[in-house]
C-alpha positions as MATLAB code, in Angstrom:
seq = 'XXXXXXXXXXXXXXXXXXXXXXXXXXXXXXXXXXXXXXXXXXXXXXXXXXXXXXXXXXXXXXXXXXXXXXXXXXXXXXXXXXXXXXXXXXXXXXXXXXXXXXXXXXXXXXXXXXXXXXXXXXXXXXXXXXXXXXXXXXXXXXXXXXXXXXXXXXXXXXXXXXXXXXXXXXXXXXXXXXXXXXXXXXXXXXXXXXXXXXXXXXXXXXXXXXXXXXXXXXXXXXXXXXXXXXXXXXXXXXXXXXXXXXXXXXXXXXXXXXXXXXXXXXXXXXXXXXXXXXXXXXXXXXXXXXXX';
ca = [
      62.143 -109.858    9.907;
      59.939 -107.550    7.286;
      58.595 -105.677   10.112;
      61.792 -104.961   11.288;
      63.314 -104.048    8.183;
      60.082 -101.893    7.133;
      60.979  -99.918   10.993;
      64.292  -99.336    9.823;
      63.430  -97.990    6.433;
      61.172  -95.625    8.015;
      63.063  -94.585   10.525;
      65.988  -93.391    7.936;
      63.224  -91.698    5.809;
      62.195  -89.747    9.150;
      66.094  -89.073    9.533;
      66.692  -87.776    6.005;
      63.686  -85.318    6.200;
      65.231  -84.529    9.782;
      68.422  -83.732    7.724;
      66.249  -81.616    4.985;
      64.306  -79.620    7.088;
      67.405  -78.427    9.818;
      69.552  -77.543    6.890;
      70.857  -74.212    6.302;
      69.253  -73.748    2.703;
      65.900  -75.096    3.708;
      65.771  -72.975    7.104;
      66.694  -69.820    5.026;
      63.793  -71.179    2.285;
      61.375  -71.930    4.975;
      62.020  -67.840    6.426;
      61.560  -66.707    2.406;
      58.364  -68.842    2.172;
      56.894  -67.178    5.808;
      58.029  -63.282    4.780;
      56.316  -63.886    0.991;
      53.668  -65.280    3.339;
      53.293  -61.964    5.419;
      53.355  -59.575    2.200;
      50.491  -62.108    0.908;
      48.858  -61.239    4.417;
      49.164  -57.247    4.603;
      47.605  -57.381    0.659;
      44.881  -59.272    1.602;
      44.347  -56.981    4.902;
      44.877  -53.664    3.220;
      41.958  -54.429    0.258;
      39.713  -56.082    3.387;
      35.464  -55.739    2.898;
      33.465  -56.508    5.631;
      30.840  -57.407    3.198;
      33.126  -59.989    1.546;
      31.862  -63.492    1.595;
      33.853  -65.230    4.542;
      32.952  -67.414    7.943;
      31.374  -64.616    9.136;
      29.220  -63.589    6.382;
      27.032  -65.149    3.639;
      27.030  -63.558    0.471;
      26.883  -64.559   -2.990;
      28.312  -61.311   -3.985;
      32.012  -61.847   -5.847;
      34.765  -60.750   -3.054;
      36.197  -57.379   -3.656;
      39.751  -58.315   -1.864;
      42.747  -58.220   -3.908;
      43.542  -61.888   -3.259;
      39.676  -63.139   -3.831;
      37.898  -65.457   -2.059;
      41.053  -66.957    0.172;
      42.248  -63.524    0.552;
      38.617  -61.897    2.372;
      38.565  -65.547    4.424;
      41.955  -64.697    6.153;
      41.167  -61.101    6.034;
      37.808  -61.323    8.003;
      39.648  -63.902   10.422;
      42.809  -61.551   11.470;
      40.193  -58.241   11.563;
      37.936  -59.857   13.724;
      40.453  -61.437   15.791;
      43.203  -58.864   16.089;
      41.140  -55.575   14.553;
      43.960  -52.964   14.014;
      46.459  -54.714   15.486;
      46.795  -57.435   12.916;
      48.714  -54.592   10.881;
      51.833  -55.163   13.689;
      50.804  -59.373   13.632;
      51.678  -58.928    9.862;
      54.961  -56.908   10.396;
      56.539  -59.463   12.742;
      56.304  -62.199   10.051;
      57.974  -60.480    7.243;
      60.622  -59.102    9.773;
      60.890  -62.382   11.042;
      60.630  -64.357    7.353;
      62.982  -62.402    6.072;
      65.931  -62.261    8.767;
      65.216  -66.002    8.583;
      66.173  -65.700    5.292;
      69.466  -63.832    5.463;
      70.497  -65.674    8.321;
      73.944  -66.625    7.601;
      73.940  -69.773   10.412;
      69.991  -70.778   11.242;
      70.826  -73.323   13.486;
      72.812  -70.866   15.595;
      69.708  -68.083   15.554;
      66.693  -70.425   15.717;
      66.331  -70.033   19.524;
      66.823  -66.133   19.626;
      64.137  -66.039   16.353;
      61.572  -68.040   18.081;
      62.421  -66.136   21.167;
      61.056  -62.927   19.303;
      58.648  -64.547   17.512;
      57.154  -65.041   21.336;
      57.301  -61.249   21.913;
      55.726  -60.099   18.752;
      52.733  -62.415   19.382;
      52.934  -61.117   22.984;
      53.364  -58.076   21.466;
      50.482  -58.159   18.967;
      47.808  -59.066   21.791;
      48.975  -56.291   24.155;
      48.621  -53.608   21.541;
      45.270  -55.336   20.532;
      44.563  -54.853   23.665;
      45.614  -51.179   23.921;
      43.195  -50.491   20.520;
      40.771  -51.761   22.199;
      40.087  -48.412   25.034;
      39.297  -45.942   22.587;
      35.599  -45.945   20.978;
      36.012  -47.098   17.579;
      34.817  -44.448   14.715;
      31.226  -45.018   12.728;
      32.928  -46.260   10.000;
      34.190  -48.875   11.614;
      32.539  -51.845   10.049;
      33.015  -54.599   12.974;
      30.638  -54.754   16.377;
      33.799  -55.398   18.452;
      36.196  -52.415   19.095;
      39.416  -51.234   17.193;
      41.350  -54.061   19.183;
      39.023  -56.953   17.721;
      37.833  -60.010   20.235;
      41.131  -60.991   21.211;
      41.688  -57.278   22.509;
      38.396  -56.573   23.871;
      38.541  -59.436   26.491;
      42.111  -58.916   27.222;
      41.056  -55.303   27.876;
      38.203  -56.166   29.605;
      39.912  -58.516   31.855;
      42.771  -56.252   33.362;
      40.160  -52.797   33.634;
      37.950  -55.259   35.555;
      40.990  -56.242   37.398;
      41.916  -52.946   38.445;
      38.698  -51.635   38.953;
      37.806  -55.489   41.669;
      40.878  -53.791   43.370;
      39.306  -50.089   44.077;
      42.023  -48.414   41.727;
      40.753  -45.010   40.201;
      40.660  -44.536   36.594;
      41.027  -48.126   35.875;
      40.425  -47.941   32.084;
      42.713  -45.456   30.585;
      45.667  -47.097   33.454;
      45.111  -50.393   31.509;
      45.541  -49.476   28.197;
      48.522  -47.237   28.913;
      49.967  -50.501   30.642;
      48.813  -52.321   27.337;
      50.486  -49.794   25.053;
      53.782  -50.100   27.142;
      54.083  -54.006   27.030;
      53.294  -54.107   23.435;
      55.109  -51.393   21.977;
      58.488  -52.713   23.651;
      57.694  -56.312   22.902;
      57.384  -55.523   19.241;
      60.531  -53.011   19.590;
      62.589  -56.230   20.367;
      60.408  -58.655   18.284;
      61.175  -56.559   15.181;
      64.960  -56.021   16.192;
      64.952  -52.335   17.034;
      67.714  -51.165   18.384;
      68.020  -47.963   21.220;
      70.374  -46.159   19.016;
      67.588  -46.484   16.432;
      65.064  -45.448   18.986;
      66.838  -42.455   20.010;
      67.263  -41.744   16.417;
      63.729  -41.803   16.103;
      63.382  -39.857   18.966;
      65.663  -36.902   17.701;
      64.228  -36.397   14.132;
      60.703  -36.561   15.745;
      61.753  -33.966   18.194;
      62.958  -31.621   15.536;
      60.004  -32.736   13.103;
      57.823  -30.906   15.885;
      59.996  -28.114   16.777;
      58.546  -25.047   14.932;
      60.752  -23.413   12.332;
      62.066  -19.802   12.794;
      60.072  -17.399   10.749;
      62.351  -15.597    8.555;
      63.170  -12.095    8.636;
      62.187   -9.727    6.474;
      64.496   -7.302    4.628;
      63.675   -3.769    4.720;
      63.278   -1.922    1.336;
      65.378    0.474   -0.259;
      64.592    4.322   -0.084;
      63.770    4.955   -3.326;
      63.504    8.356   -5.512;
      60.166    7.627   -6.505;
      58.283    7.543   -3.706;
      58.157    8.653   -0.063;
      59.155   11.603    1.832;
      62.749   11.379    0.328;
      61.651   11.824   -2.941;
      59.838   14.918   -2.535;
      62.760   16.164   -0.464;
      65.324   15.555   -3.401;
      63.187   16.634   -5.824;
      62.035   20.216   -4.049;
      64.340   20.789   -1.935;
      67.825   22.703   -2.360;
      70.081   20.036   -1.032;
      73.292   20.569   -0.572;
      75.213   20.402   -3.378;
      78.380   19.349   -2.148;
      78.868   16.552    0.325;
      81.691   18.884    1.647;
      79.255   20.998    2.694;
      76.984   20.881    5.621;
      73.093   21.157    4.706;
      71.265   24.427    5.899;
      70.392   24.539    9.674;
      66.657   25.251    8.561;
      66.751   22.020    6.347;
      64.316   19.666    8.468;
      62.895   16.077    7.938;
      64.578   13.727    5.034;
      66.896   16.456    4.004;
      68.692   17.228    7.032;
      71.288   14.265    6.692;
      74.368   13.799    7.119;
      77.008   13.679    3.255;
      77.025    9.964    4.961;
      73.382    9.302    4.172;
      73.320   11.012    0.761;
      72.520    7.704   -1.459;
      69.305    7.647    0.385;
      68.478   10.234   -1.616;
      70.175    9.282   -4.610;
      68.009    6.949   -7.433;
      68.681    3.459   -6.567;
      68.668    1.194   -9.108;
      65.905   -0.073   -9.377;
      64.380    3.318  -10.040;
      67.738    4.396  -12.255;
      66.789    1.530  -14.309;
      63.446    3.521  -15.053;
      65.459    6.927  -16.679;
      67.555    6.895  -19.525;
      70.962    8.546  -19.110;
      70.444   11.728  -20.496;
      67.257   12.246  -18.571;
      69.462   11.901  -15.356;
      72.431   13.923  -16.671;
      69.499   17.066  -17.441;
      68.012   16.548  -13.944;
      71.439   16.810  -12.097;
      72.349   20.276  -14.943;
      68.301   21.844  -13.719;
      69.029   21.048  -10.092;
      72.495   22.180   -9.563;
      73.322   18.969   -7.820;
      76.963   17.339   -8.255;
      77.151   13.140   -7.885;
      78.266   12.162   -4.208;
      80.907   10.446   -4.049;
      80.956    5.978   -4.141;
];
């Protein structure tokens, strides 16, 4: 009779913790909790130090990581593991945390969330994967590629695939398969849309189209320099736009009454001469104003 009454008290504990953990307000605390979780993740990634005490090393140095000692454990473990990739591991949990979080019926989404959750770590491995094909820099502080261990054998696997089957250039036609598979299982893992990636598209498009050099405006004839100059200055143009310059008038001064304010100061060179200075040069020269 006790054991049967001590069954049936825990089995209603089990079903009020059922209760707690489906509901609404703890599913949406539960996806706050996991992006919080991620941001914790990409801190402790960003300020990562190979020669951090962790599982992999042994130093009684004091970690340098921004979260301390937990922070260069969990650093060293995704680096190793994931190498570069572990940026896009840590991108699908907030995304995922947080739409968790602003979820406005969790029951109703919880199989299309876990359903992307299954992409982005499908997603994560293929680019891994993908990292791991180029040669990684010399200041790259790990002995396994850019792609970690994770992407090194998956790498490894599918080039030695390719190559058991005679294919040519089996090495860069894996990682290009890699790149593919990842990038679109983390386009749908992270909830991109196409309109989004056309949009992308478009603004990268014109990001690389080169700009149109402007034109550059021509200058002004001005009095003070160039052949017009000494042509107004030495010259006996006409004095009346009425009248037609001299057949022997050659070079600058044969122009049309049209052209005359080529010759005339502009006024950038007026600004230069005081009125009365102008007023005597016009009296000396004979000249009358043109017209406009």
């Amino acid at each position: 009779m006790a054991r049967t009454a001590r069954k049936t008290g825990m089995a209603l504990l089990w079903h009020i913790a059922g209760l707690a953990w489906t509901h609404p307000g703890t599913a949406r605390l539960r996806g706050g909790v996991m992006a919080a979780a991620g941001a914790a993740l990409a801190v402790a990634f960003a300020t990562y130090n190979a020669a951090d005490p962790s599982l992999n090393a042994a130093s009684s140095a004091t970690p340098t990581n921004a979260l301390g000692a937990p922070g260069a454990t969990f650093a060293d473990l995704g680096v190793q593991s994931l190498g570069l990739a572990s940026a896009f591991a840590v991108l699908t949990i907030v995304v995922l945390g947080l739409c968790r979080a602003a979820a406005s019926d969790p029951a109703a989404s919880r199989g299309h969330l876990r359903l992307r959750a299954a992409a982005g770590a499908a997603g994560v491995l293929a680019l891994a994967a993908a990292l791991a094909w180029p040669a990684p820099p010399v200041a790259w502080p790990l002995a396994k590629g850019l792609g970690g261990f994770w992407g090194d054998a998956l790498f490894s696997g599918l080039a030695g695939l390719l190559r058991y089957a005679h294919l040519p250039l089996a090495q860069p036609i894996a990682a290009v398969l890699f790149a593919a598979m990842g990038l679109f299982a983390m386009g749908y893992a992270i909830g991109l849309r196409p309109a989004e990636l056309r949009g992308f598209g478009d603004w990268l498009a014109l990001a690389l189209t080169p700009k149109p050099k402007a034109a550059v405006k021509p200058e002004r004839p001005s009095i003070s320099s160039g052949p017009a100059a000494s042509c107004c200055l030495s010259s006996p143009c006409s004095p009346s736009p009425s009248r037609a310059p001299p057949s022997s008038m050659k070079g600058p001064c044969a122009r049309t009454p049209s052209s005359w304010k080529a010759c005339w100061p502009s006024s950038a060179s007026a600004a230069r001469w005081t009125r009365s200075a102008r007023d005597r040069w016009l009296r000396s020269t004979n000249w009358s104003r043109p017209p406009g």
